[in-house]
N, C-alpha and C positions, 0 to 999 in steps of 0.2 A: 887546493882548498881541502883541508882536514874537514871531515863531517862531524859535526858534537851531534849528539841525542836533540838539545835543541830543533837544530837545523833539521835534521832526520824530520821530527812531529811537523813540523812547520811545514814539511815538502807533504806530507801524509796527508795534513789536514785541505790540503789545496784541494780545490774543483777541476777535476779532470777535463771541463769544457772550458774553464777559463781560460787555461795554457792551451791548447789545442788549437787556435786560428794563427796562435804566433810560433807553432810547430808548423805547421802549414805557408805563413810565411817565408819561416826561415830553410825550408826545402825549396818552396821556389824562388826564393832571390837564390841560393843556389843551382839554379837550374833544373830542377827535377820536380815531379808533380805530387800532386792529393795523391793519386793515383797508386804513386811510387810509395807515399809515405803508410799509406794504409796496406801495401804488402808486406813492409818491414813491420808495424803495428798487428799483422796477423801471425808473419813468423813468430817475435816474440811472446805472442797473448794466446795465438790461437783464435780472435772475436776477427768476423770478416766487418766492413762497412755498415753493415745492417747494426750488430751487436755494439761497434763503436758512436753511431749516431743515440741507442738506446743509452748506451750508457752517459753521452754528452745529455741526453734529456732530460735521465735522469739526477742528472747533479751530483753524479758521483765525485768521491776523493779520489787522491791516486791512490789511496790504502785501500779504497771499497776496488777501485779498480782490476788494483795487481791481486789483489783476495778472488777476484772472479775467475781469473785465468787458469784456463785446462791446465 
């Protein structure tokens, strides 16, 4: 899938907690945990558990998200 600018604003403008139960999902029907996902979530971002619940609370985008990251 080519990404247009469209598509691009459309992934940006999402709620970083809406996608997030079916990331969590889709790590355990593949076999591996919250656990798992939130050490791969820290290597790329640097936000432990604490920082990524704040930010699900907060109702962030992925734009305010990835904008947060060390």
């Amino acid at each position: 899938m080519k990404a247009t600018l469209e598509h691009n604003e459309r992934i940006a403008k999402m709620i970083f907690g809406s996608v997030y139960p079916h990331y969590v999902a889709k790590v355990e029907k593949k076999g591996r945990t919250k656990d798992e996902l939130h050490q791969v979530i820290e290597w790329l971002t640097g936000f432990d558990e604490t920082k990524i619940q704040e930010l699900i609370n907060e109702k962030v985008t992925f734009k305010a998200f990835f904008r947060e990251q060390r």
